[in-house]
C-alpha positions in Angstrom: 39.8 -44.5 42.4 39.0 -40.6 43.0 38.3 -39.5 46.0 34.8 -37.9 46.9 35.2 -33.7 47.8 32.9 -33.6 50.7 30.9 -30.6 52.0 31.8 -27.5 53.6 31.0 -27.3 57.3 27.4 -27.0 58.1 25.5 -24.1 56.4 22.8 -21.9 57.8 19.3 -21.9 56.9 16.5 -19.8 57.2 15.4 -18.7 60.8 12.0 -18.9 58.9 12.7 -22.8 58.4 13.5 -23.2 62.0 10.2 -21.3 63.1 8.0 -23.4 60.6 8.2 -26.1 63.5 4.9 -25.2 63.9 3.1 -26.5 61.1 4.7 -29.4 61.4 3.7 -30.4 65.1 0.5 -32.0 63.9 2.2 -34.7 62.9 3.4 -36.1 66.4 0.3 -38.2 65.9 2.8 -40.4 64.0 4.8 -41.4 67.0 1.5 -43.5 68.3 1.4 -47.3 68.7 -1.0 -46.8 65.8 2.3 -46.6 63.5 4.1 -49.0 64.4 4.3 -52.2 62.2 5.0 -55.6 63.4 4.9 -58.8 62.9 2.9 -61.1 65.3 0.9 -64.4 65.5 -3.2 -63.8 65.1 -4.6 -63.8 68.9 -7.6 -66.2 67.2 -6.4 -68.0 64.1 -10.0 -69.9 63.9 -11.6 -66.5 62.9 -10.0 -66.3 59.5 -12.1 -69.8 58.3 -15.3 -67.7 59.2 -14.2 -64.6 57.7 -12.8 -67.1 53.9 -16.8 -68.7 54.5 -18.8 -65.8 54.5 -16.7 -63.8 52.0 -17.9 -66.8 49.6 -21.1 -66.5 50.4 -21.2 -62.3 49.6 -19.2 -63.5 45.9 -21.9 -66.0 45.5 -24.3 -63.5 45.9 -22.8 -61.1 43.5 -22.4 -63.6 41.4 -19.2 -64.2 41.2 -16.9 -67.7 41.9 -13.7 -66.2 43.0 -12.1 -62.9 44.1 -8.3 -61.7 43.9 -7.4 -59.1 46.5 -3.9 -57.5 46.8 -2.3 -55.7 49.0 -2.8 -52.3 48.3 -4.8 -49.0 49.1 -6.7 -46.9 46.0 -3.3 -44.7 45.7 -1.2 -47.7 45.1 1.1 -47.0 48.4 3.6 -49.0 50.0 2.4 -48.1 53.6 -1.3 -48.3 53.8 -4.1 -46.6 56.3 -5.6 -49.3 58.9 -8.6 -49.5 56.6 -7.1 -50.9 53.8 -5.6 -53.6 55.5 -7.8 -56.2 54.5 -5.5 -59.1 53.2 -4.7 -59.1 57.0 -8.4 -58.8 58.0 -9.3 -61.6 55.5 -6.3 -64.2 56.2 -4.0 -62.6 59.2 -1.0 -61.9 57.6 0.3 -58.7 57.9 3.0 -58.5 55.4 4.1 -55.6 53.4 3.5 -57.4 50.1 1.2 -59.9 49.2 -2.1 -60.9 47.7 -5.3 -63.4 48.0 -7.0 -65.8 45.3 -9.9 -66.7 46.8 -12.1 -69.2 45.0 -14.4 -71.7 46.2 -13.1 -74.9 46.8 -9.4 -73.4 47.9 -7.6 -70.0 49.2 -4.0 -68.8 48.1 -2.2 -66.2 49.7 0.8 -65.0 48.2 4.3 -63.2 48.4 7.4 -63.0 47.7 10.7 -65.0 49.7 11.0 -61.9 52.6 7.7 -63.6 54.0 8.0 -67.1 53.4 8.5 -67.9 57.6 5.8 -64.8 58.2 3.3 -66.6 55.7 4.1 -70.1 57.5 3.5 -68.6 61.0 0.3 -66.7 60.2 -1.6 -68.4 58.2 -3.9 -71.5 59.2 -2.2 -74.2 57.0 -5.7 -75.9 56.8 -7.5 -72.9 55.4 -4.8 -71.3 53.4 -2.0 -72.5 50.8 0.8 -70.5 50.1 2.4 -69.2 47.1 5.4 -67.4 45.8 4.2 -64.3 43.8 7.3 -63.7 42.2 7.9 -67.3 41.2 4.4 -67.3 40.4 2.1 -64.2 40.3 -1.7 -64.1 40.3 -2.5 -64.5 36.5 0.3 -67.8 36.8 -1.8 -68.9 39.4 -5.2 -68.6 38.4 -4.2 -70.4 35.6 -3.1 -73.3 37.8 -5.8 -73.0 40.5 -9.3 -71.8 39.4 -11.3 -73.7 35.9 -12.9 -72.9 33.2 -16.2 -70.9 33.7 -15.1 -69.2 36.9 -16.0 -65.6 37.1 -13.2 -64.1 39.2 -14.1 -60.7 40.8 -11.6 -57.9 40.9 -12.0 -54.1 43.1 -11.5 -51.9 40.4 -9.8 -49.4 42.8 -7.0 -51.9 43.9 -6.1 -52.9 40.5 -4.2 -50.7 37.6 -4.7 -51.4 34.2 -1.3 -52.3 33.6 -1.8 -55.0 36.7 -4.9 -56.0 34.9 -3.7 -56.6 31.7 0.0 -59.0 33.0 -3.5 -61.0 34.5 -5.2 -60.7 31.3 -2.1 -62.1 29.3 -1.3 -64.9 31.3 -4.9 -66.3 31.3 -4.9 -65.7 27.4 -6.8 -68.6 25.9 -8.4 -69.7 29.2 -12.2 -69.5 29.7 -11.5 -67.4 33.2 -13.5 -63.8 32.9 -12.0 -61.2 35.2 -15.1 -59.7 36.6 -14.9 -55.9 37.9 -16.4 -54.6 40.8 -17.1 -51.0 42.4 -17.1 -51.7 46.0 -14.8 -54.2 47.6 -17.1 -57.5 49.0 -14.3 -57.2 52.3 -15.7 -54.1 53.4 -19.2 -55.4 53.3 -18.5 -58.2 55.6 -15.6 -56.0 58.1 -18.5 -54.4 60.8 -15.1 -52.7 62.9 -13.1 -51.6 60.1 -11.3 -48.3 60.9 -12.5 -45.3 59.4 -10.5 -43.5 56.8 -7.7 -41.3 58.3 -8.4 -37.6 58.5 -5.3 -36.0 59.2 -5.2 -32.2 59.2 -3.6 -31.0 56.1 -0.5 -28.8 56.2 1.8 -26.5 54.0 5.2 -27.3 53.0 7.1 -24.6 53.0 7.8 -22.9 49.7 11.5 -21.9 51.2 12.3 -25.5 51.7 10.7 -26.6 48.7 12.6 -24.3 46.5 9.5 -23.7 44.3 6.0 -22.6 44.7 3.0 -24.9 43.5 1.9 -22.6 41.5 5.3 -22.2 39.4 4.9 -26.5 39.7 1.4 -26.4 38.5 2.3 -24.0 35.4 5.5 -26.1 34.3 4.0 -29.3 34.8 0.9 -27.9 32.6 3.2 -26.7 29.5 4.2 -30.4 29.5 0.9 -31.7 29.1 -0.1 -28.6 26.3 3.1 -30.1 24.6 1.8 -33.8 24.6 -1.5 -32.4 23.2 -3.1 -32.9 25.5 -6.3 -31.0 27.8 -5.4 -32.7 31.7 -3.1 -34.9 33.7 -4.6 -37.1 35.9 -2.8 -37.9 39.1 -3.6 -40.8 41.3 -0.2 -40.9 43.4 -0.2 -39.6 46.9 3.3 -38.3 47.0 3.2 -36.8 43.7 0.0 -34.7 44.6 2.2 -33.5 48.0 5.1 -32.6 45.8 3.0 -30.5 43.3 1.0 -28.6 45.8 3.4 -28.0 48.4 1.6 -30.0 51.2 2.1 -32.6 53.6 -0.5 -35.2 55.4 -0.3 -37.7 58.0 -2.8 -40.6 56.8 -0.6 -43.4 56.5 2.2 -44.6 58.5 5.9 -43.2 57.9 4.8 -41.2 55.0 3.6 -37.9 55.4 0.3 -38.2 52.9 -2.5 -36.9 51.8 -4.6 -39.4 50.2 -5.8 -37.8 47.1 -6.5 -37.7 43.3 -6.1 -34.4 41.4 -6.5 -33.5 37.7 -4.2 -30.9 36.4 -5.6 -29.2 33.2 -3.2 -27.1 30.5 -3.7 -23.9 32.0 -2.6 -24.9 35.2 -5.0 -25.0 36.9 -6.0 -28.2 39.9 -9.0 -30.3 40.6 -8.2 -31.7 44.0 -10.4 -34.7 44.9 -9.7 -35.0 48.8 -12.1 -35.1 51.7 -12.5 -31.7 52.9 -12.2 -32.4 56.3 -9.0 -32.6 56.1 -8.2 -29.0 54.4 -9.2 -25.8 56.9 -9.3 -22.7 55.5 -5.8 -21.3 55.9 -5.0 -24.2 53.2 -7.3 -23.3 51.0 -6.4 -20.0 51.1 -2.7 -20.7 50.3 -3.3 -23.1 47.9 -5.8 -19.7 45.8 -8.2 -20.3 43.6 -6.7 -22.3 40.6 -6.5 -25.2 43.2 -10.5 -26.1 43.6 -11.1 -28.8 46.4 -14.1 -31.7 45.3 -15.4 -34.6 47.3 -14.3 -37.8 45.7 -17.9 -38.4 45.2 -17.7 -35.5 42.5 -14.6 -36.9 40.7 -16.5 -39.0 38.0 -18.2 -36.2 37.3 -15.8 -34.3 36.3 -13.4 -36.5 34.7 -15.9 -36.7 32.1 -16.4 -33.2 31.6 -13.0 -32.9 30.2 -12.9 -32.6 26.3 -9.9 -33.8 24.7 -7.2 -36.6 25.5 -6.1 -37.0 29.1 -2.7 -38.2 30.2 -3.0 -41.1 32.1 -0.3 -42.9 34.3 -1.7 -46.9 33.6 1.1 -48.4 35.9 -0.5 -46.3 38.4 -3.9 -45.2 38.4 -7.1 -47.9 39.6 -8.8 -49.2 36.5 -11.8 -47.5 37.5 -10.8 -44.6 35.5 -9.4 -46.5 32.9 -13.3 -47.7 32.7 -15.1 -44.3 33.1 -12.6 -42.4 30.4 -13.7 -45.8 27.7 -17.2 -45.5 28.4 -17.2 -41.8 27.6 -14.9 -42.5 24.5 -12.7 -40.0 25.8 -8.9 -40.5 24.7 -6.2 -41.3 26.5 -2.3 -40.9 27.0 -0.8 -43.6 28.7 2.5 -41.9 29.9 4.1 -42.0 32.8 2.9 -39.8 35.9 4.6 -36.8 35.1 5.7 -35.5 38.7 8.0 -38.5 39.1 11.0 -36.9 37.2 10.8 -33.5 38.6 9.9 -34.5 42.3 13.2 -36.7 42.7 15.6 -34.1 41.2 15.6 -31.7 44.5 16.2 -28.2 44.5 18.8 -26.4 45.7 16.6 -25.2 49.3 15.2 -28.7 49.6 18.8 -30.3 49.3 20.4 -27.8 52.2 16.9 -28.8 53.9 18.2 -32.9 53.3 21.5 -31.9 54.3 20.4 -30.2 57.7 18.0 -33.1 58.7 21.0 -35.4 58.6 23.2 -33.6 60.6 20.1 -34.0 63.4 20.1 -38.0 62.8 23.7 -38.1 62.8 23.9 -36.6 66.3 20.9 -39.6 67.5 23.2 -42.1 65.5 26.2 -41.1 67.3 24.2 -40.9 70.9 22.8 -44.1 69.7 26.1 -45.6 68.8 27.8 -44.5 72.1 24.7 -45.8 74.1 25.6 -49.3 72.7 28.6 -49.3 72.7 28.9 -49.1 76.5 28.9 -52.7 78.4 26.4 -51.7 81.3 23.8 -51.0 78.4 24.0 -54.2 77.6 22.3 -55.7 80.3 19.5 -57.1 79.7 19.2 -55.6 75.9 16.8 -57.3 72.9 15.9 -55.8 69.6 13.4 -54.4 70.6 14.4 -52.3 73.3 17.3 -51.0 71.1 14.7 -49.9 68.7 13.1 -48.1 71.5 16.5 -46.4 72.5 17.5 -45.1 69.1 13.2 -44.1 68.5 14.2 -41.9 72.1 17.1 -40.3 70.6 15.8 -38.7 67.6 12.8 -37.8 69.5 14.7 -35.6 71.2 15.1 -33.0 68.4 12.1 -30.7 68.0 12.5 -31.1 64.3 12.0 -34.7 64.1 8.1 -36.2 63.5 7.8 -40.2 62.6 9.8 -42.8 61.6 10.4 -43.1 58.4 9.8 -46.8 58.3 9.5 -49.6 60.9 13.0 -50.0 62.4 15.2 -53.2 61.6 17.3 -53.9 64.5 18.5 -57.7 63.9 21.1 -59.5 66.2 23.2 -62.7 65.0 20.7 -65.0 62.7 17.7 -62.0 62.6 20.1 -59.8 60.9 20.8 -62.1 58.5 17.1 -61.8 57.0 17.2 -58.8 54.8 13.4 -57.5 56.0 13.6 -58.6 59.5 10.9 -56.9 62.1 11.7 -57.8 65.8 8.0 -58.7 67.7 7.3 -59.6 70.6 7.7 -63.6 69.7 10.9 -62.8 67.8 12.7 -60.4 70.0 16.0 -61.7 70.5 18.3 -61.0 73.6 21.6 -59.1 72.3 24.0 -60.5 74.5 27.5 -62.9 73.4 29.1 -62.3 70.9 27.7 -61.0 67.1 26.8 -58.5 64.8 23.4 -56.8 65.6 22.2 -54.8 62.1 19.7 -52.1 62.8 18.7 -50.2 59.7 16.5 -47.2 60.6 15.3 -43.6 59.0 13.7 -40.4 60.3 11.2 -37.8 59.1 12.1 -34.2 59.6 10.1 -31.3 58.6 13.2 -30.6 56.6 14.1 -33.8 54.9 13.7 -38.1 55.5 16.6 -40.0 56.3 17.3 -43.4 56.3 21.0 -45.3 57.8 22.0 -48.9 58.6 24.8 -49.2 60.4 26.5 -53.0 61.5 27.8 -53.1 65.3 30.3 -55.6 66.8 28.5 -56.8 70.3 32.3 -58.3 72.0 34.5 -59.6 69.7 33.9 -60.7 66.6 35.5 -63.1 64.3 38.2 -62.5 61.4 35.6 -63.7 59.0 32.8 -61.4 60.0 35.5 -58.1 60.1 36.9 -59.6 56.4 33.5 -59.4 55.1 32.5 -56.3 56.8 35.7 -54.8 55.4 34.6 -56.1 51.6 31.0 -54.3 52.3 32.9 -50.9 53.3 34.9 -51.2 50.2 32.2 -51.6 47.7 30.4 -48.8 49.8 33.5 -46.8 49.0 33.9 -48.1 45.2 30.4 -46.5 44.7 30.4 -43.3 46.6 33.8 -42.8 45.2 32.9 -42.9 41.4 32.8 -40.5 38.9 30.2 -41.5 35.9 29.5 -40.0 32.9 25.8 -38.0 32.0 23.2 -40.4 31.4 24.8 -43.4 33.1 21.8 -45.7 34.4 21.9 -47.5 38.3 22.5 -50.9 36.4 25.7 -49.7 35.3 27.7 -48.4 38.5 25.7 -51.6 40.8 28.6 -53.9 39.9 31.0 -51.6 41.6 29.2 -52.4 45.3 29.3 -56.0 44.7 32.8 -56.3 43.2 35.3 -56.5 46.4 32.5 -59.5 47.9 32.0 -61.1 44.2 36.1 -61.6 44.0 35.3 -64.1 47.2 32.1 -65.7 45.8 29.7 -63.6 48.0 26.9 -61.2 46.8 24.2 -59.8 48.4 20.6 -60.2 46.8 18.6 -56.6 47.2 19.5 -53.5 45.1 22.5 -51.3 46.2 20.2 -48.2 46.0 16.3 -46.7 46.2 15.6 -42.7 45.7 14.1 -41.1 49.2 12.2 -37.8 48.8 12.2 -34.7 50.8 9.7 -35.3 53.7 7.7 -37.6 51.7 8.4 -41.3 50.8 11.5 -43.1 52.0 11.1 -45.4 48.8 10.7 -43.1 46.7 10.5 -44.6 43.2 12.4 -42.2 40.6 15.6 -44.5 40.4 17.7 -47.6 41.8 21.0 -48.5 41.6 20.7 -52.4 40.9 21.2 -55.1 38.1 17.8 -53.7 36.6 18.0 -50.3 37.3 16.7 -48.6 33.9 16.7 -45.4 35.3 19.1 -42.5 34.1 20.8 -40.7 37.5 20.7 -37.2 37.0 22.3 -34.5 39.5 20.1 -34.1 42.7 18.6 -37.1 43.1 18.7 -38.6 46.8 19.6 -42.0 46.1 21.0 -44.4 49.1 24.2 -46.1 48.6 23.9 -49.9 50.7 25.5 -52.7 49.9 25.4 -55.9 52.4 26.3 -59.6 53.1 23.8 -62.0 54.9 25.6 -65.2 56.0 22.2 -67.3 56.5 21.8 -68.2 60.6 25.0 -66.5 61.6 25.0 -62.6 60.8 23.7 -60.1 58.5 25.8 -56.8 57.4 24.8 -53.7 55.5 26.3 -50.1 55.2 24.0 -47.7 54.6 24.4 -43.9 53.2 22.7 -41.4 51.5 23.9 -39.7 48.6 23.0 -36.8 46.4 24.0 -37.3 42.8 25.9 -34.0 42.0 28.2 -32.7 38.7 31.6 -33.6 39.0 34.7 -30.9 38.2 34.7 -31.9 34.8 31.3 -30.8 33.5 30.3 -33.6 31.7 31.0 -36.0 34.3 28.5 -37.0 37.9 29.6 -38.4 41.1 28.3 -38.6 44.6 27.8 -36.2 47.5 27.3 -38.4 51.1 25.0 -36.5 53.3 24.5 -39.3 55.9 27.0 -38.4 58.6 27.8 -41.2 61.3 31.3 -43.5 61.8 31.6 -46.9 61.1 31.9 -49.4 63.1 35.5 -49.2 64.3 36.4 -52.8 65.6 34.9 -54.1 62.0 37.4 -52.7 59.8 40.3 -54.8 58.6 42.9 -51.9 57.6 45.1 -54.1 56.1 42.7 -55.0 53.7 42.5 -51.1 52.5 43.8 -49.8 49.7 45.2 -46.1 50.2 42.8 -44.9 47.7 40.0 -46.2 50.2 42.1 -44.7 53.4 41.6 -41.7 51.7 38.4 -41.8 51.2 37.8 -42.4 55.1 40.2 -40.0 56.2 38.0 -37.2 54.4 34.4 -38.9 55.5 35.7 -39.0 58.9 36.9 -35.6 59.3 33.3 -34.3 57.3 31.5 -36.3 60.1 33.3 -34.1 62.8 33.0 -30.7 61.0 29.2 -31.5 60.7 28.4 -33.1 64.3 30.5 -31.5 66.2 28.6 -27.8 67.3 25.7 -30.5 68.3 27.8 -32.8 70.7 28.2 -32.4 74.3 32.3 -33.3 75.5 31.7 -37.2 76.3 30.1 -37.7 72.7 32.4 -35.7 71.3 35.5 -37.6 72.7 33.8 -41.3 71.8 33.0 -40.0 68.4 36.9 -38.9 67.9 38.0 -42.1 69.4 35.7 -44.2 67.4 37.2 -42.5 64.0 41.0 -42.3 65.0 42.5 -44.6 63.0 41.2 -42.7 60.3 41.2 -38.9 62.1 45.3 -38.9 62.0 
């Protein structure tokens, strides 16, 4: 097994990346209670039959019998803005994933097997029945639930045609009409739902970026000259903030600007944003190809476009889908175009990746110590170890947000892969057990995300075994070399093999792409059974392989990891940029091979020659005793 070559110690940026703090500061607005995302019971559960009655009553009068809703915003994001919440406002549960098929005589909510406990503690069994939208997704259960002649009603920004048409197929046959609608019947009947964020827009720096939007806007615009085609339209948040170089803060953990934009062949940008968000200064450094509409504009000109537009259909609302028919303009359904080039990261952005880890690894390793030490652990819970590590990174001026809602699960909680500690699941953190806390920062240089797996007193031979079997495939994968145009599916087996030659597996993907202050998720590749996805060098990609032993304990090791070329040209392997030890007291050496010491041995010593110009004496000294078995 070769042995990963690790970085040089820590390089110097720009002093002009250290001033840009700055621009960035706006953003603190993201460290409010307003961010944070949790799990807890509905203060009135009685509310949600009122709300289900009078929502019939609005589809009645539109003349409609039934109404599916999903979880989404108009951009198709994973975190959404309070005002698009309104599965929660309709029903009360707040998961990250889910959907609604309301009909007359019976409401279903559905989601997928992370929320199956959340659904059953949220929902009022007597108004709502539950559903497993994998097992069963909403076209599947239309077909079960609702008859023949029912009209169902659909918001045709909350749906893609792709969406619509998997509904389409599975009522094929079935005298259901899918009915669209232009404004969403929820916000008719919500009299205190939130206003649409406004965050102040800012500039990402061109010197972190590695390119400016114009040189983005001119190569992405040969591309679509080449597919003969006139414009690109864009619908997806992130991929707007990659093009133009720009940063928002209307969602939670993602630094967004929620936007469309239609790029034409000659490079130049429609942006449809609300204005209020852009001053001046950003107008002026965006120039004048970029030209800023209302959304209320964006029909208009859509249509004025002559010749075939390139359309993303997994990803854009229907509602343009609609608008381009109507006006018998063509279309090119091909996938968003900034998707490939936004998760290969330039050579600035990846030093800028590289730097924003060394600050989380120092919180980490303060973190680490912190919890380490027994007096701490008076009196601990999840949630108040959430709030220490939150208080570490907050103490670098580079830092802004979360990059998602902390999990910080102890014994049984940290065996449920999604876990979110509240305020009626908080657990104390005392006795022994393993206590998993998978967390992630945003810097204005670069978004992290780490899970690390601590022993709280002694654990048991079986829980350091297994541990030792989630190191190893951690190591097996950050330790290959792969050829060009290998695809995640084919490297996942490698994280699973040392716990599949026991009969243990772990059931998530081994790996997402993260973007460069944007998305944590960021959805270029994965590394899992059905990851389709060619790697390519500079992609961000995490590395976490884990076991969940089901009411006892949950472990995952978590990395980040560039994809880099390997010494022999034709060949890839993996740079780790996530710099923090291991859990010391977890590892079975015995069970090591000397390939894997190795590979320690040089992680290890990188994790000292990063942190250690940022680490006072005591850290210092408990980081170097926390890595000496492998620091010889």
């Amino acid at each position: 097994m070769a042995v990963v070559d690790l970085p040089d110690p820590p390089f110097s940026l720009p002093k002009t990346i250290i001033c840009a703090v700055f621009f960035m500061m706006i953003h603190l607005s993201l460290y409010s209670e307003h961010f944070k995302q949790r799990y807890n019971m509905p203060e009135n559960p009685t509310q949600y039959q009122g709300r289900l009655s009078s929502l019939r009553e609005e589809l009645k009068k539109q003349g409609v019998s039934g109404f599916i809703l999903p979880r989404t915003d108009e951009f198709q994001g994973e975190f959404l803005a309070e005002y698009a919440e309104r599965l929660a406002w309709l029903s009360g549960f707040t998961g990250s994933a889910g959907a609604a098929i309301i009909l007359q005589d019976k409401a279903i909510i559905l989601s997928d097997g992370r929320y199956t406990i959340q659904m059953k503690n949220q929902l009022d069994s007597d108004v709502f029945m539950i559903d497993d939208m994998i097992k069963n997704p909403v076209g599947k259960c239309l077909e079960a639930h609702a008859v023949a002649g029912d009209r169902i009603g659909y918001d045709v920004w909350l749906y893609t045609p792709a969406q619509l048409n998997a509904i389409n197929d599975a009522l094929e046959g079935i005298s259901i009409v899918l009915v669209p609608m232009d404004a969403n019947p929820i916000d008719a009947l919500w009299g205190d739902q939130p206003d649409k964020p406004k965050e102040p827009v800012t500039i990402f720096p061109d010197h972190i970026a590695g390119r400016s939007a114009t040189d983005k806007r001119m190569d992405i615009a040969a591309q679509i000259k080449e597919q003969g085609c006139a414009a690109c339209l864009l619908s997806v948040s992130d991929s707007i903030c990659w093009l133009l170089n720009i940063r928002g803060g209307d969602v939670k953990y993602s630094p967004l600007v929620l936007s469309y934009g239609m790029l034409y062949a000659d490079g130049t940008f429609d942006w449809f944003v609300d204005s209020d968000k852009v001053s001046q200064d950003i107008v002026d450094a965006l120039g004048d190809a970029v030209r800023i509409y209302p959304f209320e504009q964006m029909e208009g000109r859509v249509i004025e476009v002559t010749g075939r537009i390139w359309v993303d259909c997994s990803s854009v609302p229907i509602w343009f889908e609609q608008v381009l028919q109507r006006e018998k303009i063509k279309i090119l359904d091909k996938g968003d175009p900034c998707v490939a080039q936004k998760s290969i990261k330039s050579a600035t952005e990846q030093d800028a990746i590289r730097l924003a880890h060394i600050h989380d690894g120092v919180a980490i390793v303060k973190f680490l110590k912190w919890l380490s030490e027994p007096d701490n652990q008076t009196g601990m819970s999840e949630l108040s170890v959430e709030e220490k590590l939150e208080g570490f990174r907050r103490e670098h001026e580079a830092y802004l947000a979360a990059s998602f809602s902390t999990i910080a699960g102890f014994a049984g909680n940290g065996a449920i892969v999604h876990y979110r500690a509240t305020q009626e699941s908080n657990a104390d953190i005392r006795g022994d057990g393993l206590l998993l806390v998978d967390s992630g920062g945003q810097y204005q240089w670069g978004t992290t995300d780490i899970t690390r797996t601590v022993a709280i007193n002694r654990p048991t031979q079986e829980q350091r075994e297994n541990y030792t079997r989630v190191l190893q495939g951690h190591i097996a994968l950050a330790s290959a070399h792969f050829p060009k145009g290998t695809i995640g599916k084919e490297i996942d087996a490698l994280a699973r093999k040392p716990l599949q030659d026991v009969g243990l597996d772990y059931a998530h993907g081994t790996g997402h792409g993260v973007g460069c202050y944007l998305c944590v998720h960021e959805g270029t590749t994965n590394i899992s059974p059905r990851g389709e996805k060619v790697l390519k060098a500079g992609m961000l990609i995490s590395n976490e392989p884990g076991y969940y032993k089901e009411g006892g304990y949950g472990i995952r090791i978590e990395n980040l990891v560039f994809v880099i070329d390997s010494d022999d040209l034709d060949m890839l392997k993996f740079e780790t940029v996530t710099y923090a030890p291991f859990a010391k007291s977890l590892i079975d050496i015995d069970m090591l091979s000397e390939q894997e010491i190795s590979w320690l041995q040089v992680y290890s010593r990188t994790i000292h020659q990063k942190l250690s110009p940022y680490l006072s004496a005591d850290l210092l000294e408990w980081l170097e005793e926390e890595m000496s078995v492998f620091m010889e």
